[in-house]
N, C-alpha and C positions, 0 to 999 in steps of 0.2 A: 570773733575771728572770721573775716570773709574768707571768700573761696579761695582766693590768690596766696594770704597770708599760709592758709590751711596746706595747700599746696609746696610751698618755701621751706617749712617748716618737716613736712615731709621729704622732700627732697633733701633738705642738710642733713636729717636723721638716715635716711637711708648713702648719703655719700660718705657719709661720719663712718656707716659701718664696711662699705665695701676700702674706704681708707686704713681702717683697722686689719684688712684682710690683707691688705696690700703692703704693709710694715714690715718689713724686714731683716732681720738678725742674722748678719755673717757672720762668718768664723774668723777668732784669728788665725794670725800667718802659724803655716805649717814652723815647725821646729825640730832642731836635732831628737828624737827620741828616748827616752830611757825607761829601765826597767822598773817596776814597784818597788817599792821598800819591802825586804826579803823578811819574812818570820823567823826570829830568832829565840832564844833562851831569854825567858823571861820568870823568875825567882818569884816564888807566890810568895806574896807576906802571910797570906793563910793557905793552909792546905784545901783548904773548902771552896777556894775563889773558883768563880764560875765564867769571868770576863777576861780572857787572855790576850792583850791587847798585841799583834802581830807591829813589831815595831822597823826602824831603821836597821841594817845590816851593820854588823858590832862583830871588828875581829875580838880575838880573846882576851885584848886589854881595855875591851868597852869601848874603843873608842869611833866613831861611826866610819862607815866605808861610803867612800861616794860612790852614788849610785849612777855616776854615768860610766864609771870604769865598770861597776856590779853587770849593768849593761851589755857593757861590749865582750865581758869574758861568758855572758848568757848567750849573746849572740855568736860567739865563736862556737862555744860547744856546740851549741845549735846544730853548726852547720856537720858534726860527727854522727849526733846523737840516731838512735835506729827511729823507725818511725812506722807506726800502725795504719792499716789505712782503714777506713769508715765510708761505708756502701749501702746506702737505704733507697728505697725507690723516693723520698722526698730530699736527702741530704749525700754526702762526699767530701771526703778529706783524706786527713789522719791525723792521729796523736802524735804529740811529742814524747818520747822515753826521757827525755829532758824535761822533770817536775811533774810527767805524765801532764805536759799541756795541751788543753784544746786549740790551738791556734790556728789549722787548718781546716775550712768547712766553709763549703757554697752550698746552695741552696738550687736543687738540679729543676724545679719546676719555673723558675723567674730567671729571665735573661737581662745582660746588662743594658742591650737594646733592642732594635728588632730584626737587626742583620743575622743572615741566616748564620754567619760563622760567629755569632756574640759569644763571649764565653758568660758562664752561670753568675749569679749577683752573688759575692763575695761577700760572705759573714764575717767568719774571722779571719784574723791574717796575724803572722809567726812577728818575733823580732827583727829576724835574720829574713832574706829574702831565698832562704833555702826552697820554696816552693814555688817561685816563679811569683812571687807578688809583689806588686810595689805599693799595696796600700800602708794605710797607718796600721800598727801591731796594735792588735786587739784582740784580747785573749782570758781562757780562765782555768784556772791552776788549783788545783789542791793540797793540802798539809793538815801535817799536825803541829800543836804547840806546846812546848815542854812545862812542866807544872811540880811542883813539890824537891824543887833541885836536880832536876835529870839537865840534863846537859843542853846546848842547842843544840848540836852536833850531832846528835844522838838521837832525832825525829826527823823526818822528810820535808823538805824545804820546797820552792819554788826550781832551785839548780841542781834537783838530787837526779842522779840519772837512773830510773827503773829497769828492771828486767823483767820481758814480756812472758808469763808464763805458759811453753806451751806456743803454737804460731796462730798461724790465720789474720782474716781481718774481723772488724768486729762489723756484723748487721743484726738486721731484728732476733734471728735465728742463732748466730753464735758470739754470746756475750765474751771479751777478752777480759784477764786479768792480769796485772802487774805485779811485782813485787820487789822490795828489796828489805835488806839483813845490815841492820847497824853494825853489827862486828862486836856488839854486846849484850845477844842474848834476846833483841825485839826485833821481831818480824812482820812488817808492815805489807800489809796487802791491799789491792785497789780493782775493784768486779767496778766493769763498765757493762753494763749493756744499753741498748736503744730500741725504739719503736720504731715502727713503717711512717713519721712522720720527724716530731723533731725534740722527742723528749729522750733526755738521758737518762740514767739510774747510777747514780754513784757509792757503792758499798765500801768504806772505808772500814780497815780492821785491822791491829798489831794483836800480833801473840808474844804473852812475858814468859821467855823462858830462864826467865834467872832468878832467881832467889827471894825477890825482894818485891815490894807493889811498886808500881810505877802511876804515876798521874800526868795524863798530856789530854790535849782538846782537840779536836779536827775543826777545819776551817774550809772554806771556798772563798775565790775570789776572783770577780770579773775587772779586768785590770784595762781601759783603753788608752791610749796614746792620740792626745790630739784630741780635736773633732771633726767627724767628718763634713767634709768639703762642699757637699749640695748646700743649697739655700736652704735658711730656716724661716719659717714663718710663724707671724703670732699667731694666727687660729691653730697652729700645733705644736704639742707638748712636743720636745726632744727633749732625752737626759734621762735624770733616775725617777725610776717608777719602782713605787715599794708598796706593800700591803704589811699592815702591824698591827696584829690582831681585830682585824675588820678596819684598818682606818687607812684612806687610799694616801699617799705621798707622793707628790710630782715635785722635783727640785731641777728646771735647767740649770744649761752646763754655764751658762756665765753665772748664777749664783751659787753653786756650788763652789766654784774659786771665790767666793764671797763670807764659806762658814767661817766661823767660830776660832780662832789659832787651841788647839787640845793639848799642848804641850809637845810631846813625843810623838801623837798621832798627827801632829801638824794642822790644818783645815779639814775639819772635821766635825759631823753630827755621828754620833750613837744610841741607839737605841735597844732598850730592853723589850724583846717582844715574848710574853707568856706564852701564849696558846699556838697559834699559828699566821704564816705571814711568808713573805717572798720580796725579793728585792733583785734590781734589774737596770741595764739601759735599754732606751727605748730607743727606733728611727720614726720614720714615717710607717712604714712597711713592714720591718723587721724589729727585733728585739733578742738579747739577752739574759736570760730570768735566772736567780739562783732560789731553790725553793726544799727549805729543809721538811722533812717526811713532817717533823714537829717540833711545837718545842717546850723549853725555852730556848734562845737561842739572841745573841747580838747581830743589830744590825748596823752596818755601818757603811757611812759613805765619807768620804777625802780628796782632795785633791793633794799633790807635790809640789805645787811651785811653778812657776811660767818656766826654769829653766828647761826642767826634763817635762811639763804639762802633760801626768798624767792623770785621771778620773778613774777612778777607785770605788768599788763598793763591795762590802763583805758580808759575810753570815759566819758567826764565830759561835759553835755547839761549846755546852758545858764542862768542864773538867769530869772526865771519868777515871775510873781509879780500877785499874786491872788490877788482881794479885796475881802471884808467882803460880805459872802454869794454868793460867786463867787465856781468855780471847777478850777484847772489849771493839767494838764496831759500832757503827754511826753511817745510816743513808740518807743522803740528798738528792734531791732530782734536779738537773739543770734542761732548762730548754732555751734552744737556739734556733730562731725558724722564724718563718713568716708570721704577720699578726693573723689568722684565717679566723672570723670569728667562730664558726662553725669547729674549727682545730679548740680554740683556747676555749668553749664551752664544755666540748668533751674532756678535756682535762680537768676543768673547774669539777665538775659532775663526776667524774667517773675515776679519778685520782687519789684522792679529792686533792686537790690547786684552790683554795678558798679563794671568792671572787676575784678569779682570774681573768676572767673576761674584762674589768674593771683596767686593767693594762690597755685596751684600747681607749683611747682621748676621746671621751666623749662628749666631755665640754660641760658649760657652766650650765646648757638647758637638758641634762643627762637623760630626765625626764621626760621628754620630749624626744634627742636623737636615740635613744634605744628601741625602743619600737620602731621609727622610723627606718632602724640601720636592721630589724627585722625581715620588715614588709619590702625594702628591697631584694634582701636575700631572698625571699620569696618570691619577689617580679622574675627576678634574673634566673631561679630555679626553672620559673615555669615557662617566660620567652625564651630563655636560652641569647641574650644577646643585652649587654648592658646597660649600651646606650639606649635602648628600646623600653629597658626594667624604668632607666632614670625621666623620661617622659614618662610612661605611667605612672609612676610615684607623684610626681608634678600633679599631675591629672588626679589625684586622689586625695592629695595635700588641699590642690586647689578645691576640691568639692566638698569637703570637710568642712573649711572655712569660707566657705561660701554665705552662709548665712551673716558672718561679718562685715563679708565683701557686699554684700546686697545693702547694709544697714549704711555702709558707709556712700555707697553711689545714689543711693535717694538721698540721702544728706545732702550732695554735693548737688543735689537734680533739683533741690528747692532752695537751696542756698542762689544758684545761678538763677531763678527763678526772682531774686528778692535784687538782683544784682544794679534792673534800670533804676530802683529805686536809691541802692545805696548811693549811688552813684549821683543822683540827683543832691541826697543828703550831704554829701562830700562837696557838693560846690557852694548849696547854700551854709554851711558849715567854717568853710573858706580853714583858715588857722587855726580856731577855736576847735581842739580835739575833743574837751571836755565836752562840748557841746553834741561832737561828732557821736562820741560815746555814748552817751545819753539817748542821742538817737538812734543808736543801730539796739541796744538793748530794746527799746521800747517795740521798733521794728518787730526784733528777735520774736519777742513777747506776743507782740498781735497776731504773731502769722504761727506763733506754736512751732519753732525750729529753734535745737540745740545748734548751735555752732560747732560745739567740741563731738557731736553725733559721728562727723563726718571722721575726725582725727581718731578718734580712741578704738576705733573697731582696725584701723590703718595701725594701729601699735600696738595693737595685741597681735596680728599678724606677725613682726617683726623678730619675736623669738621664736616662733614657728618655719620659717623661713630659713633664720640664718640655721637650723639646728639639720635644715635640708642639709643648707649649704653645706656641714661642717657634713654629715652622713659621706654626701657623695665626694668630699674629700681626702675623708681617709680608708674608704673602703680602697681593700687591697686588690679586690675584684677589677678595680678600672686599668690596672697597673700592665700596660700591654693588652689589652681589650679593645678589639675593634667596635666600630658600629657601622658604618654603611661606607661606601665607596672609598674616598680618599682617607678618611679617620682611623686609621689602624692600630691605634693609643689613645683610649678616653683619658689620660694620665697626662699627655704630653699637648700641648699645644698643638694647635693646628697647625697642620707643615707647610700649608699653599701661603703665596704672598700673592699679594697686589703689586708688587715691583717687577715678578716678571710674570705679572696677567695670568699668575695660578699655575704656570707652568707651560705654560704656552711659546714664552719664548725662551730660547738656549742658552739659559746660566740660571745659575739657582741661588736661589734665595741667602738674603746675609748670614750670617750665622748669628749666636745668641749676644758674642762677645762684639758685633761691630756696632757702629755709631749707627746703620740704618735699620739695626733692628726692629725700633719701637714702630718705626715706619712699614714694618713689615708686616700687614696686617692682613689675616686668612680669611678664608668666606664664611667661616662660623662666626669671628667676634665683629665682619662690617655685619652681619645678620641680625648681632646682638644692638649695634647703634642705629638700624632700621629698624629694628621691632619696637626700642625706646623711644624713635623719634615718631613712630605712627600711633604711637598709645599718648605720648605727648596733644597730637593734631586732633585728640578728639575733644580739646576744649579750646577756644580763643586764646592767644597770645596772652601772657598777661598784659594788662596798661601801664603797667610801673615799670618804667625802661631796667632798673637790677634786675627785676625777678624776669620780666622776656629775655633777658640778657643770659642771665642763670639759667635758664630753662632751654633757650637755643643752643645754647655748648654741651648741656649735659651728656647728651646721649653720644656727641664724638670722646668729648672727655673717658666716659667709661668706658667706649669703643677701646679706646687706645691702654685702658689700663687691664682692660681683662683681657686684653690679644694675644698676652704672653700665660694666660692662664689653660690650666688642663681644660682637654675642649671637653672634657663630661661637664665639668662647673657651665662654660660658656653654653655646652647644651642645656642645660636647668635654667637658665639664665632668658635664652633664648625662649623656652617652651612657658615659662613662666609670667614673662612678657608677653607672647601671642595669648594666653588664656586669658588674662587680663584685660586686654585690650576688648578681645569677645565676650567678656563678661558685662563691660562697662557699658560697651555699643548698647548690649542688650538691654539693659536694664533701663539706662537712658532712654531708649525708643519705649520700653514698654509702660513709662511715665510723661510719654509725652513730651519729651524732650533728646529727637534721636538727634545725634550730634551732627556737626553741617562739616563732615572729615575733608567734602574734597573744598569746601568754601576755606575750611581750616588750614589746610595747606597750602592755597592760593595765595593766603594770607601771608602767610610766612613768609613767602619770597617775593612779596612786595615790599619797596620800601616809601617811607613815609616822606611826604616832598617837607621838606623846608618850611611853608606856609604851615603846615598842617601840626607841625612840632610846634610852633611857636603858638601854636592855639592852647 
């Protein structure tokens, strides 16, 4: 494998992966919305059954309600129903007394943008627009499920309307509780309280005051509508993230409308989880977690159908069995909040949330970006500025692997070294490859150089690399994080274009949605196609008109595709490339072969006359 080959072969691998980065999964088209499928009465064949499956909405001659009408009389009440409000120094909303739902809750540290008047990044959002929202209703609801003959009617459903016990609102300091009285003898209670950041504590309890044992199950369930609207990408998980006794489960939303048809439960997996476990939607940033104290306990996940396309997942606790003037209760924890890894470790730890941290996407090199997504938190701790942490990380990634990168640039220092000769070999060689072959081995041989010396130290780098990539991705840390001057979102693309000279002159820039966007490139990603095109120049063109060919586009090529990428990625990008480049220079000069960068570049912008092709 000569130098050039060596070269090509590198480049398609690394374009392979920034290609993969670059794939994209939209959403489908928005849709009319509609409610879950309501828990209803469900007859045990055994009194002992522990799986209460919460099924479709069944008036009292069984026969199913449709659920966009179930919908519209949820969203009507809706708009009656009293409503709690919830005030934490991290979160804001309120409950519904309607099913006691979470449906209203922003998130008061993250803004939607960076305008001073933005309003807070909206977690969940109601059915109804009773709270000023217009996003997709996303929301999570509690009940019980009837067991051993008790009635539906007769347990707390998704549309039962509570009574708030007692007023106030709820925060860290004062937990609120709900209640309501079937009108036969069970008295259903519901203790919410919350922490100073974004866990809940949900204490479910009926007391039997009748005669007789009663059997019903408590359940939760995070119910969204839709999917939201940002772009998806393949280096990140969105959808359900679940933990089932130690084993992590990622399911996107487009194969989740893919499971299994369950009969009644419709598309649908279940699962039996013994010990303990939590189940959840995830964003980029954000997440939804249902997370029972322990168990056993069902997990489940569903979807309803492209009509009403809702995404569904539940935690269905065992059948308990009150007797007469007995209490029976059942607590879960839900969190609703930002991913902060430093938040979801103290809950892992200190909760205990069993490998909760595991809810951040860590990726296929886990092994690699958990430490990595460490030692940032640690840069950023101690500069205090993130864009500054993600250059240093750079700077410590690269010195690590440094003894790679050295193994591969003397490879590449005597490979060029053996080059006048191959090159000689190639002509006397003429068509005859076997011959060709024959001889560069033997070559190989005489002078003691691996060929693949120079490749393999170049791809062991490349899961180390992309595991950066994915760290400085999805940490939440960049998410509105300035770094110097004009960058005031390492999350967001560079805002300055070249269309109007960075702001220089008086109109601004296209937006994301017009045809001149991709043209609209910042001073961070032409940075990024000047750092690739000068780390390019420190070796000769190649001679084989494809690979000079391939090699001269490259660096605009990726210019133009990382332009619309978050400027932290295009700063790691950037900084990764200048090290490189000083790595190379160096190492080359200190073997005697310092590169000829400004002959190199001359070169480039010469073109080759007519005659000289034809040679």
């Amino acid at each position: 494998m000569d130098n050039q080959n060596k070269n090509l072969i590198l480049a398609v691998v690394l374009s392979a992966l920034v290609l993969g980065v670059w794939t994209y999964f939209f959403p489908p088209t928005e849709d009319t919305t509609t409610a879950p499928s309501q828990p209803v009465a469900e007859q045990s064949a055994s009194p002992e059954a522990t799986d209460i499956a919460p099924k479709t909405a069944a008036d009292s001659t069984g026969a199913p309600v449709d659920t966009e009408t179930m919908s519209q009389a949820a969203s009507a009440q809706s708009q009656s129903a009293a409503r709690i409000e919830i005030d934490t120094p991290a979160v804001e909303g309120s409950i519904s007394t309607l099913g006691g739902r979470f449906d209203d809750l922003s998130l008061k540290k993250y803004k939607e943008t960076l305008a001073e008047d933005s309003p807070d990044v909206r977690l969940l959002s109601p059915i109804s627009g009773d709270t000023g929202n217009s996003t997709l209703p996303y929301y999570v609801v509690y009940g019980w499920l009837p067991a051993g003959g008790l009635p539906g009617d007769q347990v707390p459903g998704p549309n039962t309307v509570w009574t708030q016990v007692g007023n106030g609102k709820l925060t860290p300091d004062t937990p609120v509780t709900l209640q309501w009285n079937n009108g036969h003898g069970l008295t259903f209670q519901r203790e919410i309280s919350v922490d100073d950041k974004y866990l809940f504590t949900i204490k479910q309890s009926v007391q039997n005051g009748t005669d007789a044992a009663v059997k019903l199950a408590p359940y939760g369930i995070i119910a969204r509508h839709g999917i939201p609207q940002e772009r998806r990408v393949y280096v990140l998980h969105e959808g359900l993230v679940a933990m089932d006794d130690g084993n992590l489960e990622e399911i996107k939303y487009k194969n989740i409308t893919k499971l299994d048809n369950k009969g009644a439960e419709g598309q649908a997996e279940i699962k039996q989880v013994q010990d303990a476990g939590w189940t959840g939607f995830t964003d980029k940033y954000w997440q939804t977690v249902l997370a029972p104290i322990s168990g056993p306990f069902t997990s489940v996940v569903k979807y309803s159908g492209e009509k009403s396309d809702i995404y569904q997942t539940e935690t269905r606790l065992p059948v308990i069995d009150v007797a007469p003037g007995a209490k029976g209760d059942a607590q879960t924890h839900l969190f609703a909040g930002a991913k902060e890894w430093e938040t979801l470790r103290d809950y892992q730890d200190n909760v205990p949330i069993p490998k909760f941290v595991d809810s951040l996407d860590w990726g296929w090199f886990y092994f690699l970006t958990k430490p990595m997504f460490r030692l940032l938190h640690f840069l950023h701790g101690a500069i205090g500025n993130m864009g500054w942490a993600i250059i240093a990380l750079t700077f410590i990634i690269k010195l690590i692997v440094f003894p790679l990168a050295r193994k591969s640039y003397i490879s590449m220092a005597r490979m060029k070294e053996l080059q006048p000769e191959m090159e000689k070999m190639k002509e006397a060689a003429g068509d005859d490859r076997q011959k060709m072959q024959q001889g560069m081995m033997e070559l190989y041989k005489k002078h003691k150089v691996n060929p693949a010396a120079g490749c393999l130290p170049l791809l062991i780098q490349i899961p180390i690399f992309f595991s950066l990539y994915k760290v400085i991705y999805v940490t939440i840390e960049l998410y509105h994080a300035p770094w110097i001057g004009w960058i005031h979102d390492l999350s967001a693309p560079d805002p300055t274009s070249i269309l109007n000279l960075f702001g220089l002159l008086p109109f601004a820039a296209p937006d994301p949605g017009s045809p001149l966007f991709i043209l609209s490139l910042g001073i961070l990603p032409i940075l990024l196609g000047v750092s690739m095109w000068f780390q390019q120049r420190l070796n000769p063109a190649p001679t084989d008109k494809t690979q000079a060919m391939i090699f001269a586009w490259m660096p605009w090529v990726f210019m133009f595709m990382l332009g619309s990428f978050a400027s932290g990625l295009v700063l790691y990008w950037i900084t990764n490339n200048t090290i490189t480049f000083l790595q190379q220079y160096t190492i080359m000069s200190m073997h005697g072969k310092r590169p000829d960068l400004f002959g190199n570049i001359k070169e480039s912008f010469q073109r080759k006359k007519p005659a000289e092709e034809k040679k």
